[in-house]
Every structure is written in structure tokens, then in C-alpha cells.
C-alpha positions in Angstrom: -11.3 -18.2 -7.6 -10.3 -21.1 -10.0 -6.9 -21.5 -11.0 -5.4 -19.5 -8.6 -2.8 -20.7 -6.4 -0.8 -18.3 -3.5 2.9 -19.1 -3.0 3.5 -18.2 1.1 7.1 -17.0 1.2 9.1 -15.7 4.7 9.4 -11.8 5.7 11.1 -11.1 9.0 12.1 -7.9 10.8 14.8 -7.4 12.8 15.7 -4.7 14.9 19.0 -4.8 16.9 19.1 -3.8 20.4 21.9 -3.5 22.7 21.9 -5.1 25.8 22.2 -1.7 27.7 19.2 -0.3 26.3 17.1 -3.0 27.3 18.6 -2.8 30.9 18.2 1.2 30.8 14.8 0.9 29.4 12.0 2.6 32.2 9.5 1.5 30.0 7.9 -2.0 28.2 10.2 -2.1 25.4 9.4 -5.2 24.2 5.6 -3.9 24.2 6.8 -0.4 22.8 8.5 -2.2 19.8 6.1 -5.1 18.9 3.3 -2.8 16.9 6.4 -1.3 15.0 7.4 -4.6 13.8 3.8 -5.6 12.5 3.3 -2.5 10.8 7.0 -3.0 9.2 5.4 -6.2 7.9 2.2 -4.8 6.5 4.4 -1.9 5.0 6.9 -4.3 3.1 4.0 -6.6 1.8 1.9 -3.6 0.9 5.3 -2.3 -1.5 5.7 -5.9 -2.9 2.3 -6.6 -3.8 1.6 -3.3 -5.4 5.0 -1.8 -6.8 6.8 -5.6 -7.1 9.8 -4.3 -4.5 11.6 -6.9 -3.3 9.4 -9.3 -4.9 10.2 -12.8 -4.4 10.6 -15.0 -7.9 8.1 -17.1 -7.0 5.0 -14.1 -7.2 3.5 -12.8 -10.3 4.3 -9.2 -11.6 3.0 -6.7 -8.7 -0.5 -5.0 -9.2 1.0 -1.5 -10.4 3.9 -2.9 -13.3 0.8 -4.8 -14.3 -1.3 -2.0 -14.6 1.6 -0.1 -16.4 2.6 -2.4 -18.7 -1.2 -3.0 -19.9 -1.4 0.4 -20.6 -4.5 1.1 -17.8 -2.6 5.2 -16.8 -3.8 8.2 -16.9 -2.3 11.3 -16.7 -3.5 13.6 -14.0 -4.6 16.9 -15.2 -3.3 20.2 -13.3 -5.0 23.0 -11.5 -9.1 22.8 -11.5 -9.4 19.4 -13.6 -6.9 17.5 -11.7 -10.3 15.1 -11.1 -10.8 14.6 -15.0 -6.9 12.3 -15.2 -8.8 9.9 -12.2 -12.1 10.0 -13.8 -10.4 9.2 -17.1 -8.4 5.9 -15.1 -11.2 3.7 -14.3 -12.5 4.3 -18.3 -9.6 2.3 -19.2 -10.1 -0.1 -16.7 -13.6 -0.8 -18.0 -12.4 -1.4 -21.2 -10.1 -4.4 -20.1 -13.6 -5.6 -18.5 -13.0 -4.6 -15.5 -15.3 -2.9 -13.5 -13.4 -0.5 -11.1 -15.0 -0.8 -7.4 -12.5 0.6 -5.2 -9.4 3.4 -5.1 -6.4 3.5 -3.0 -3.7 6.4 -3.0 -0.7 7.5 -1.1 -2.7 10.8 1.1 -1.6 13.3 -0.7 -4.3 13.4 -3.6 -6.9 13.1 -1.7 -6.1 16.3 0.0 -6.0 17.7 -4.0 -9.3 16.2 -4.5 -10.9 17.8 -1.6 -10.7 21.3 -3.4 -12.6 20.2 -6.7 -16.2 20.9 -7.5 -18.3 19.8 -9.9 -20.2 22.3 -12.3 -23.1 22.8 -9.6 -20.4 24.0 -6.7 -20.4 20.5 -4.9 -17.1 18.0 -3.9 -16.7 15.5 -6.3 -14.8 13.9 -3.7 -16.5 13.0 -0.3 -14.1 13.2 2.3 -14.7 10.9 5.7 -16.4 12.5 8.5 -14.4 10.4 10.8 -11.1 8.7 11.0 -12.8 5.2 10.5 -14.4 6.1 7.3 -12.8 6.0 3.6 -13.0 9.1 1.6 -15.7 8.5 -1.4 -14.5 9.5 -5.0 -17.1 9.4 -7.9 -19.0 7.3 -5.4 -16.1 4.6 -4.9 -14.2 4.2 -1.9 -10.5 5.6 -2.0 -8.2 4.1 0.5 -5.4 6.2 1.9 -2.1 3.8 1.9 -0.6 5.8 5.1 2.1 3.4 5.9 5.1 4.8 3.5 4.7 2.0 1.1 3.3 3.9 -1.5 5.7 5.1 -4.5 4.2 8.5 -5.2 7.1 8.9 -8.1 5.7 6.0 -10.0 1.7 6.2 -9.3 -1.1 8.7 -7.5 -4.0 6.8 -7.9 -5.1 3.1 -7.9 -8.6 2.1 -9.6 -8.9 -1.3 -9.7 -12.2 -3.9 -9.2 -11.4 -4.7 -5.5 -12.4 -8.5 -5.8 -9.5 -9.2 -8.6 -7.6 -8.4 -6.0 -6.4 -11.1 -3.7 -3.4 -11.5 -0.9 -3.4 -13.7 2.1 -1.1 -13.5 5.0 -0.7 -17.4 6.1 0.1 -16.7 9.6 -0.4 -13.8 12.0 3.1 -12.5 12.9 5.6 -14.6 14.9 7.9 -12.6 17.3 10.6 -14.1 19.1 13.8 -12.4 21.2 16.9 -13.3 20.1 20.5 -13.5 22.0 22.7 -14.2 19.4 24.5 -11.5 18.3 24.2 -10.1 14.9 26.9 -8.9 13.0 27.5 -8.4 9.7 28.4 -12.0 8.5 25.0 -12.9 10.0 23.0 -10.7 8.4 22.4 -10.5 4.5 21.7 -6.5 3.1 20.2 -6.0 -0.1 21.4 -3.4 -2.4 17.9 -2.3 -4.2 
């Protein structure tokens, strides 16, 4: 993409352990508590990029304020044509020019979606037959966002043209064990 430029900024997780509980531990913490830390990663990125939290200066507005502030919502409707407010989301889309490719959605409307029929009896919405599979949603993949990141109060559903859409990560994750001691003067707490 032309014109674009990605500013890399710092994210770091830290979770303080006691001496004792490492020395008491029966198991591999260190291997228990590495996986936790990554998905904490992928879990703060995933709230910055698309609802702007903790959003550092230097990136543009998040993906969902965008979306807001240029008017591209929809209202889901209630009971049997709680389909009609998504179908109704990626029309407004299209009329920015952008054609939607792809959903994503905290889980909880998919499970809505998977009661709806169309007029001739049949699921508008095509839920995976396995775990490694996307549900399908007027014939577009909708990704479940599983990880907590999603803010259910603000947004449902995400339509959006998949390749307009870009994040990089410029490193895997880094972990290191620390000695120092944290205490409060050594840590810095946010209030948002």
C-alpha cells in the first residue's frame, strides 16, 4: 500500500511473582506463564487497534471511532430480524466504496445469529463445523474476537473490507526474567 507508513511502539507485560512461589512451584512455571503473556499481548493490541484503548499518540484513530465517527452503524434489530441491523452494516460500507469482505464480533452474536432463518427455513448464518473453521454470515467470514478485547458496550459487529485493514507486529515477543524488585515507584499505573 502507497503512502502508508506503521509507527512500531513498545508493549510489555509484567506479572510479579514472589520468590516463594517460584521456589514452591511443582510445576514449569515459567512454561505455564509464557502463553499467558503472549495472549495478554495480542489482547492489548487487538483493544488498541480496534476500540483506540490505550492508544499511543503516534497511531491513527482505531478501526471502530473510525467507523463511528463516519457514520458506517447500524442498529441491530431485536427478536427474529436481529440479521436485518448486520445486513443493513455492510450497505453503508459499500457506499463509502468499500466492499465489505470479512466480519469479526465479540461471540456472543454469533450465538444470536445461529437461530435466524431466512424465508425458506434455512441459517442465514453458517456456523463452523469445527473449531478451526470461521462461522459464514451472508457468505462472509465472521471472526469470533475470543480474547476479552472486544467492547461489546460500544460495538456487536465489525464489517469491514479485510485488505484496508493492516497491523504488523515488528518482533515476535521478547520474554525475559527479571530480579529486580518492583515496587510501586518502579512501576507506572494508568488511570483509564
Amino acid at each position: 500500500m502507497k503512502g502508508v507508513s506503521m509507527t512500531a511502539e513498545e508493549l510489555a507485560v509484567i506479572v510479579p511473582t514472589p520468590n516463594a512461589v517460584v521456589d514452591d512451584a511443582n510445576v514449569a512455571l515459567w512454561e505455564q506463564v509464557r502463553p499467558l503473556l503472549t495472549e495478554a499481548i495480542g489482547k492489548k493490541v487487538d483493544q488498541t487497534a480496534l476500540f483506540g484503548s490505550d492508544k499511543p499518540a503516534s497511531w491513527p484513530t482505531a478501526i471502530i471511532p473510525t467507523a463511528i465517527a463516519a457514520d458506517n452503524t447500524a442498529t441491530a434489530a431485536t427478536g427474529t430480524d436481529f440479521g436485518v441491523g448486520e445486513a443493513n452494516l455492510p450497505e453503508k460500507v459499500s457506499v463509502d466504496g468499500f466492499a465489505v469482505n470479512r466480519f469479526a464480533s465479540h461471540p456472543v452474536p454469533s450465538w444470536r445469529l445461529r437461530t435466524l432463518r431466512d424465508q425458506n427455513g434455512q441459517p442465514i448464518y453458517g456456523s463452523p463445523m469445527t473449531e478451526a473453521k470461521t462461522g459464514v454470515l451472508y457468505g462472509f467470514p465472521l471472526d469470533e474476537i475470543p480474547n476479552g478485547a472486544w467492547d461489546s458496550a460500544t460495538t456487536e459487529l465489525l464489517a469491514t473490507h479485510w485488505a484496508k485493514f493492516v497491523a504488523g507486529i515488528r518482533q515476535d515477543t521478547t520474554h525475559d526474567l527479571g530480579s529486580s524488585p518492583l515496587t510501586r515507584e518502579t512501576l507506572s499505573f494508568s488511570s483509564a
